[in-house]
GUKEZA-333898 format. One line per 3 residues: their letters; for each residue x, y, z of C-alpha. Coordinates in steps of 0.1 Angstrom, whole numbers, always signed. Layout:
BEGIN
a) X Y Z  ... $
END
This chain:
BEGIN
xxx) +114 -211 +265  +76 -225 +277  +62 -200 +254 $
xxx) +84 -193 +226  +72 -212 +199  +34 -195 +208 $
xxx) +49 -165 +202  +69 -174 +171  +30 -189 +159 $
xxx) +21 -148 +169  +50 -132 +151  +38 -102 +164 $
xxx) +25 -90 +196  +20 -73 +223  +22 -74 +264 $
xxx) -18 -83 +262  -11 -111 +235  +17 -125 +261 $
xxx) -6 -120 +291  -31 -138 +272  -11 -171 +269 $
xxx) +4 -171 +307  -32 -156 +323  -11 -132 +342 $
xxx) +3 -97 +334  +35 -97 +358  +46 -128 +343 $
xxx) +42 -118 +307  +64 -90 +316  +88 -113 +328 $
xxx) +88 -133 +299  +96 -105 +276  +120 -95 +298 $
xxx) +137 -127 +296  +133 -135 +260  +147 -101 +249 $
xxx) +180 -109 +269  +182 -142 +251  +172 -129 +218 $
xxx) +143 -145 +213  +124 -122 +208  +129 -79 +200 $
xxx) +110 -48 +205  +100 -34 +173  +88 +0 +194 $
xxx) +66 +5 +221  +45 -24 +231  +51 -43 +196 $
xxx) +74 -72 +195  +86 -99 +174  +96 -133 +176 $
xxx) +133 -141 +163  +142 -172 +145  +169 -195 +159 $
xxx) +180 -207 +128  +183 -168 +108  +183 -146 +135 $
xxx) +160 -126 +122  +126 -114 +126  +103 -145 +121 $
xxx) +71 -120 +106  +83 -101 +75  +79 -61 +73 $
xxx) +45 -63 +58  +37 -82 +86  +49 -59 +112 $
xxx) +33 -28 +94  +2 -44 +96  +7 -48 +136 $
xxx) +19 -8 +140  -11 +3 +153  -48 -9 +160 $
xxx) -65 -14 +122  -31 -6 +102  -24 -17 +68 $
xxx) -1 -20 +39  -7 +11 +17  +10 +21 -21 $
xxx) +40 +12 -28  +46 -14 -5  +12 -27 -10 $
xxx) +25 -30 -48  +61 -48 -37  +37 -71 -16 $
xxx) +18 -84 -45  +49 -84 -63  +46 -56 -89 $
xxx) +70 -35 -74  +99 -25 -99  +122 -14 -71 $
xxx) +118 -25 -33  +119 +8 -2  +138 +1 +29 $
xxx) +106 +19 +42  +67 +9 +46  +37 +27 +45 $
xxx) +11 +21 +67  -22 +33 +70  -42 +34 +102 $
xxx) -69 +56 +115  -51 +55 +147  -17 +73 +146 $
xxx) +17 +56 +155  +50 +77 +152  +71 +69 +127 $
xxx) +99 +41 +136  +125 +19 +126  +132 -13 +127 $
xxx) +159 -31 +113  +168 -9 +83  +135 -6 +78 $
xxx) +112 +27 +83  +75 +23 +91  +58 +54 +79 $
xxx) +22 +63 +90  -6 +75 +65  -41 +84 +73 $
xxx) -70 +59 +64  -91 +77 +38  -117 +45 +43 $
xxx) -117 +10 +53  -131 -4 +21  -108 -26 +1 $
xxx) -81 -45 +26  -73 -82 +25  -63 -99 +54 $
xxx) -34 -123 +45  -15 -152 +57  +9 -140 +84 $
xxx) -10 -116 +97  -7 -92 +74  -34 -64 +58 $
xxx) -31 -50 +27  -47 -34 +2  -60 -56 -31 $
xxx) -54 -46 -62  -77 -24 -73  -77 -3 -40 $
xxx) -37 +1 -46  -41 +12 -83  -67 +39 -69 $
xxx) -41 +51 -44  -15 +52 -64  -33 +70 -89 $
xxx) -50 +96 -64  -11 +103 -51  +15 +87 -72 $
xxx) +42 +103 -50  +34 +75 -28  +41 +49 -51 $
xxx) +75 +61 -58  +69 +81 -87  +45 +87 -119 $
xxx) +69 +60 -137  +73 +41 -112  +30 +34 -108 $
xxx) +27 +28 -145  +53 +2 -144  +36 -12 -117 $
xxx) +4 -11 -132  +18 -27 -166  +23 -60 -148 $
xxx) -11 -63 -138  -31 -92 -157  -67 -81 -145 $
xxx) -83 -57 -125  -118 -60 -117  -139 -31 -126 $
xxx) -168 -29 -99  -140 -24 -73  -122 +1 -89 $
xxx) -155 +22 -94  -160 +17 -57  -129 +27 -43 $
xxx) -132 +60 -68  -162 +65 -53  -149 +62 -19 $
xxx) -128 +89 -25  -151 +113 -40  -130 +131 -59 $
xxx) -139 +146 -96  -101 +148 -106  -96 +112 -93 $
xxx) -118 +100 -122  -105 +120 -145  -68 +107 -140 $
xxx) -82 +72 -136  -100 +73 -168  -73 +83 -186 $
xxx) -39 +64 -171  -63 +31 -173  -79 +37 -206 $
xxx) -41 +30 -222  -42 -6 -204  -81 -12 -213 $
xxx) -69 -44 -236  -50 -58 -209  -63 -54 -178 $
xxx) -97 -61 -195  -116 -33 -185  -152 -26 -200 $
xxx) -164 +3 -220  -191 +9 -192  -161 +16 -169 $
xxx) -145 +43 -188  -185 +58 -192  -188 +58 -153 $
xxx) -157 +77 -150  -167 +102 -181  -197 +107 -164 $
xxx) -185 +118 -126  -160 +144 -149  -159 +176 -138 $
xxx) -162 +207 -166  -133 +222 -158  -98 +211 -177 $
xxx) -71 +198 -151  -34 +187 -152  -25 +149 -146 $
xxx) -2 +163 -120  +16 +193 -101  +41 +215 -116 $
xxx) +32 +194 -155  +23 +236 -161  +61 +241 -165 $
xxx) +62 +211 -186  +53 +202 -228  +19 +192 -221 $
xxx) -13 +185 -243  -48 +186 -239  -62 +150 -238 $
xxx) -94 +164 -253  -118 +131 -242  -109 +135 -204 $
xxx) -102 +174 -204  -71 +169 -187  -42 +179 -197 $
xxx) -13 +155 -197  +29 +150 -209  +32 +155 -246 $
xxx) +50 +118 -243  +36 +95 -209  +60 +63 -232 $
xxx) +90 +84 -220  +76 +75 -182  +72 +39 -189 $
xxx) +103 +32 -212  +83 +8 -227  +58 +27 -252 $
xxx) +29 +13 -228  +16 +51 -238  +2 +69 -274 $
xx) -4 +106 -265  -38 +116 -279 $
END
């Protein structure tokens, strides 16, 4: 057990990490040999492992943790970014992880870790334990961009309910990251309702009016089949009732 508590200081890591610490590749291969039998350690998936905790028996680094270690650059992406700032309403038994290298998707421990593509590298905090995840604002984005993601619709504006504050500058960023006309649109109108809470400037709402396309759009797929209405000051058109998705009359149709 030279090395074990190194590796329960790594959490994570990989045959490299080991053969960093003993300076030699053949013995780091022993040694996860040998710590595996024991239970000491486990193999999350190919090349990724984990230190376990004599007392619990379980993984010393938490999912998040582990996502963030799936591949080269991966991070903690919609919902679960949400459950890891602890917004979350309900908690997956899955993760999703974005990296602009691809992993396959695997399991670990009831858990399944589910890559996404990186649309952009702006916007990810690097937190204790390892872990990478997107802030606030970037998650709000997301979410908004692809609520399916985030669980559902009602599921993103509860989430977004419990925010206190969200800073303004970023969220224009990350909307411009993405470049996409729509995006604004949906943006201006799902955070125009918080506005009050999460303390969001007029000039905000103006940046988003003005990167509006012409064209009227729906707030999402298949809302055609749906009682809609037109939300006349973003031109999109949206559920006659969004306080039925929250259950909490966040909402006032226009």
């Amino acid at each position: 057990m030279k090395y074990y508590e190194q590796l329960v200081d790594l959490g994570c890591f990989t045959l490299d990490d080991v053969q960093a610490l003993t300076g030699n590749r053949r013995t780091a291969q022993s040694i996860l040999d040998a710590y595996k039998k024991k239970g000491l350690i486990a193999c999350v998936r190919r090349d990724l492992y984990v230190a376990i905790s004599l007392e619990t028996k379980q993984p010393v680094p938490n999912r998040y943790a582990i996502a963030s270690h799936a591949s080269p650059g991966a991070y903690v992406c919609y919902h679960s970014a949400f459950e890891y700032h602890g917004l979350a309403n309900q908690v997956y038994y899955e993760v999703y992880t974005a990296a602009t290298s691809r992993f396959r998707e695997f399991e670990h421990d009831g858990i399944t870790y589910r890559h996404l593509p990186s649309p952009f590298e702006d916007g990810i905090e690097a937190k204790a334990g390892g872990v990478r995840v997107t802030d606030l604002e970037r998650t709000v984005v997301d979410g908004i961009n692809d609520y399916e993601k985030s669980g559902s619709l009602e599921e993103l504006l509860r989430c977004i309910g419990m925010i206190a504050y969200l800073d303004p500058v970023k969220l224009a960023r990350y909307l411009h990251c993405y470049n996409k006309t729509i995006l604004y649109q949906k943006a201006g109108y799902i955070l125009e309702h918080y506005k009050d809470a999460l303390k969001l400037p007029d000039s905000f709402f103006k940046g988003c009016r003005s990167e509006m396309p012409k064209s009227k759009r729906y707030l999402y797929r298949g809302l055609q089949r749906e009682p809609h209405i037109l939300s006349k000051g973003w031109a999109l058109y949206v559920p006659v009732d969004l306080s039925v998705l929250t259950r909490k009359g966040a909402f006032i149709s226009e």
